[in-house]
VEXVODREN-340082 format. One record per residue (C-alpha): x, y, z; chain; residue number from 1. Coordinates in steps of 0.02 Angstrom, whole numbers. Each point is the difference from the previous one (the first is absolute). Example, Ala and Ser with C-alpha at 12.3 -4.5 7.8 and 13.67 -1.06 7.14 Angstrom:
BEGIN
+--------+--------+--------+-------+-----+
|      x |      y |      z | chain |   n |
+--------+--------+--------+-------+-----+
|    615 |   -225 |    390 |     A |   1 |
|     69 |    172 |    -33 |     A |   2 |
+--------+--------+--------+-------+-----+
END
This chain:
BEGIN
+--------+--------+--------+-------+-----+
|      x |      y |      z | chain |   n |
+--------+--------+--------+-------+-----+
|   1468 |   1218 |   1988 |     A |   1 |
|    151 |    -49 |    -82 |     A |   2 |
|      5 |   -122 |   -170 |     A |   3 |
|     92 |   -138 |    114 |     A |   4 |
|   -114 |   -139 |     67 |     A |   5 |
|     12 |    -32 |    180 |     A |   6 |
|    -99 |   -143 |    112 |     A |   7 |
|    -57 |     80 |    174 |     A |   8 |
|    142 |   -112 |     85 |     A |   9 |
|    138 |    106 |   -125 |     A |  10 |
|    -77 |    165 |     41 |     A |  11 |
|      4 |    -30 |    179 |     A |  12 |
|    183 |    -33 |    -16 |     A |  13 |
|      7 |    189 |   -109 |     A |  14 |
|    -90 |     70 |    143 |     A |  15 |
|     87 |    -59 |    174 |     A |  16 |
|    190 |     18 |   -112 |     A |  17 |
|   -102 |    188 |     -7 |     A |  18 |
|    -30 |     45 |    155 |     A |  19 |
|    156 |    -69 |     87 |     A |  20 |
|    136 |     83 |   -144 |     A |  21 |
|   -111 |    163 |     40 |     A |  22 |
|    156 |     45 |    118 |     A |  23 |
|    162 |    -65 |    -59 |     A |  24 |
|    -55 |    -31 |   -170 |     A |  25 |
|     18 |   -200 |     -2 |     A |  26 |
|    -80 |   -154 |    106 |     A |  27 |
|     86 |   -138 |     59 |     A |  28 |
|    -90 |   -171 |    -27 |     A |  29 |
|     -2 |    -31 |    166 |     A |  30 |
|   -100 |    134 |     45 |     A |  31 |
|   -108 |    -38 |   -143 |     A |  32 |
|    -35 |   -161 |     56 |     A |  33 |
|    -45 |     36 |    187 |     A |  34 |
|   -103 |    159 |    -49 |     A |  35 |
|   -100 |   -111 |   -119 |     A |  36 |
|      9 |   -146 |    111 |     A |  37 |
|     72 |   -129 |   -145 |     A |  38 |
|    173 |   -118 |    -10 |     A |  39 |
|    161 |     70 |    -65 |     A |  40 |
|    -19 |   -114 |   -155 |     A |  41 |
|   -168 |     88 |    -46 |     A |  42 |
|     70 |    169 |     -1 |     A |  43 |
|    156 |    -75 |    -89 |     A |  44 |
|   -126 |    -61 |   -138 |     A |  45 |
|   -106 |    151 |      7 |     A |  46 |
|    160 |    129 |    -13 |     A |  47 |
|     58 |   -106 |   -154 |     A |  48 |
|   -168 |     17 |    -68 |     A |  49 |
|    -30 |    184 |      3 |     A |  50 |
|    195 |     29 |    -64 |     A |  51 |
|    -47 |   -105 |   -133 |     A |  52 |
|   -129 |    107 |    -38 |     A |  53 |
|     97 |    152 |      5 |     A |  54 |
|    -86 |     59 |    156 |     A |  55 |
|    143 |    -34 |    140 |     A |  56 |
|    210 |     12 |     14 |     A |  57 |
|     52 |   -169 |     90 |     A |  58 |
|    114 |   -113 |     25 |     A |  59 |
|     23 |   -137 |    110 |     A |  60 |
|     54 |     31 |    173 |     A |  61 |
|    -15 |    202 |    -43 |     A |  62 |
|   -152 |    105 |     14 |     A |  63 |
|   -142 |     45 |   -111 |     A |  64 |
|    -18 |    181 |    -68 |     A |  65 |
|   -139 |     69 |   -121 |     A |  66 |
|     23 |     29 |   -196 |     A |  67 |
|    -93 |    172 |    -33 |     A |  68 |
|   -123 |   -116 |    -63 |     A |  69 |
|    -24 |   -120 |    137 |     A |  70 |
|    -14 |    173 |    121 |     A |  71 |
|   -145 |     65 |   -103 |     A |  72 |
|    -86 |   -165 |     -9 |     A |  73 |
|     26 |    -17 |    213 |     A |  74 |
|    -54 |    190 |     25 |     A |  75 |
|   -166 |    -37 |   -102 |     A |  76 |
|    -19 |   -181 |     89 |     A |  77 |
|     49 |    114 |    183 |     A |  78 |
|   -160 |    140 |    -57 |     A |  79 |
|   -119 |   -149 |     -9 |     A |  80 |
|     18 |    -66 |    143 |     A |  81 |
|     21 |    152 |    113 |     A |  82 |
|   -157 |     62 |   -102 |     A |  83 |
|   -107 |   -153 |     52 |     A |  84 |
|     80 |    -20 |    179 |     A |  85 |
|    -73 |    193 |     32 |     A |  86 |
|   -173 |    -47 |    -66 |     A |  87 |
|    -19 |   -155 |     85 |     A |  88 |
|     65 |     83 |    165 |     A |  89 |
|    -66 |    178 |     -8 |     A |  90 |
|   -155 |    -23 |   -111 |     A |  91 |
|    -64 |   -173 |     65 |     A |  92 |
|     85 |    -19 |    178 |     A |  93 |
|     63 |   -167 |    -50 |     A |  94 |
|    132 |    -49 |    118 |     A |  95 |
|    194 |     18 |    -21 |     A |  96 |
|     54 |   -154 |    -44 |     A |  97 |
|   -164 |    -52 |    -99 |     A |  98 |
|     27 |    154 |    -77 |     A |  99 |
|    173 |    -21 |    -64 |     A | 100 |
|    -38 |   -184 |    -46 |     A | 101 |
|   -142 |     57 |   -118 |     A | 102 |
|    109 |    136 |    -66 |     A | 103 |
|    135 |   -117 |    -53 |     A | 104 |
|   -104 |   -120 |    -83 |     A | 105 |
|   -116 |    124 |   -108 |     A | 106 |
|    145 |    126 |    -59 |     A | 107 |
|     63 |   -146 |   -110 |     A | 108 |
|   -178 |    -12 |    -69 |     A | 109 |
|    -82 |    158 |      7 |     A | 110 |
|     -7 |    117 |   -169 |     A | 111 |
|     77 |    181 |     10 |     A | 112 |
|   -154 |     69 |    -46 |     A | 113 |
|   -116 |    -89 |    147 |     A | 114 |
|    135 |     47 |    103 |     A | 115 |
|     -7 |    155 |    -36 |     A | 116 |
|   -204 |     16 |     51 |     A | 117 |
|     56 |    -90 |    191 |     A | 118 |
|    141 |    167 |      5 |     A | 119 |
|   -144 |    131 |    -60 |     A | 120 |
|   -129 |    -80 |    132 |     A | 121 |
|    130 |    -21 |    133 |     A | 122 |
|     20 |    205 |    -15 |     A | 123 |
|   -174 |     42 |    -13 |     A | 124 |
|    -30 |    -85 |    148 |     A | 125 |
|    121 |     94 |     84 |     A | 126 |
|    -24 |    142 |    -52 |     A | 127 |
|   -198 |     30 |    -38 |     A | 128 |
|   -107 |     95 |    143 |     A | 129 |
|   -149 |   -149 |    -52 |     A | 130 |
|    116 |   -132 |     35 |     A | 131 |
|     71 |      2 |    156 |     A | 132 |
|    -33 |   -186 |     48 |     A | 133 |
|     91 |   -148 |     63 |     A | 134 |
|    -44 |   -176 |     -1 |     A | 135 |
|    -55 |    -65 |    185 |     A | 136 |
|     82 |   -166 |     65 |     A | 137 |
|   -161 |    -91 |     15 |     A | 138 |
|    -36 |     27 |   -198 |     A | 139 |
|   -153 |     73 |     13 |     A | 140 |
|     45 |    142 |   -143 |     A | 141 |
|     86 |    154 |     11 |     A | 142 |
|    -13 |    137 |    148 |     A | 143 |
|      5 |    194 |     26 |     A | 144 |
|    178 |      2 |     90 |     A | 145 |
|    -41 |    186 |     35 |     A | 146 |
|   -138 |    -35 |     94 |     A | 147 |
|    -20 |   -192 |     42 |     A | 148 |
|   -177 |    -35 |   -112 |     A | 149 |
|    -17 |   -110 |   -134 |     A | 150 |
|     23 |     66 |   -170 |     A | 151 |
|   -168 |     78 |    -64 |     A | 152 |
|    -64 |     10 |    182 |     A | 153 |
|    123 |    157 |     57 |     A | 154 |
|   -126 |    157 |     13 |     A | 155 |
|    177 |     96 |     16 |     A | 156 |
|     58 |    -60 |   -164 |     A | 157 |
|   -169 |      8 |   -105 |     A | 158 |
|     -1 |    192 |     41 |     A | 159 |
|    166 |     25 |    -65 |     A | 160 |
|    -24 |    -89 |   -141 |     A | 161 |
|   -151 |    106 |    -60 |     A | 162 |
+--------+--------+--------+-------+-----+
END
């Protein structure tokens, strides 16, 4: 990531001012605030943090655009997260919500090059003839969803694989 130093409250701010300038090009604080569920006076501190930083346009009662920087840090910030949502939700089954409330806590944490091992697994297992599992509801481990057997049990997929 960038050289600046942001706390996973800050980055959250980069990424929601992201995802709602994605049309018009800015976001009002208003909209920040109900989309992250916070008070006007925490995005007015949070917007006056990240300009400080060089990472946001604002002033008060306008709204917030991205520096070039501040877009490149949100797009990287925006790959995590969409990169661990899909994993949690497509590799491991893990609920919606669960899902994205996992995603938005690790991408803060998680290094580019781990990350990068959860997007390689997440395509083998979509794409490998071996793997073609899903994990059942009552956690018992992972299932043929071709044919309904537990993994290492499917006659249908041992042949194949030999």
């Amino acid at each position: 990531m960038n050289s600046v130093e942001l706390s996973a409250s800050l980055e959250d701010y980069l990424e929601t001012i992201f995802f709602l300038s994605r049309e018009d090009g800015k976001a009002r604080p208003k909209d920040i605030a109900e989309r992250m569920k916070v008070r006007a006076a925490s995005v007015t501190g949070a917007l006056k943090a990240l300009a400080e930083k060089g990472l946001v346009n604002y002033a008060p009662y306008a709204s917030a655009t991205l520096t070039e920087q501040g877009r490149e840090m949100a797009a990287e910030i925006a790959v995590k997260h969409e990169a661990l949502l899909d994993f949690f939700e497509q590799v491991l089954g893990i609920e919606a919500a669960e899902a994205e409330e996992f995603a938005c806590s690790m991408e803060h944490t998680i290094p580019d090059h781990i990350l990068q091992r959860f997007v390689q697994f997440a395509e083998y297992t979509k794409t490998c003839v071996r793997f073609d599992a899903s994990w059942m509801e009552n956690a018992e481990g992972y299932f043929c969803k071709a044919h309904g057997h537990k993994a290492g049990q499917c006659k249908q997929c041992k042949l194949k694989q030999k």
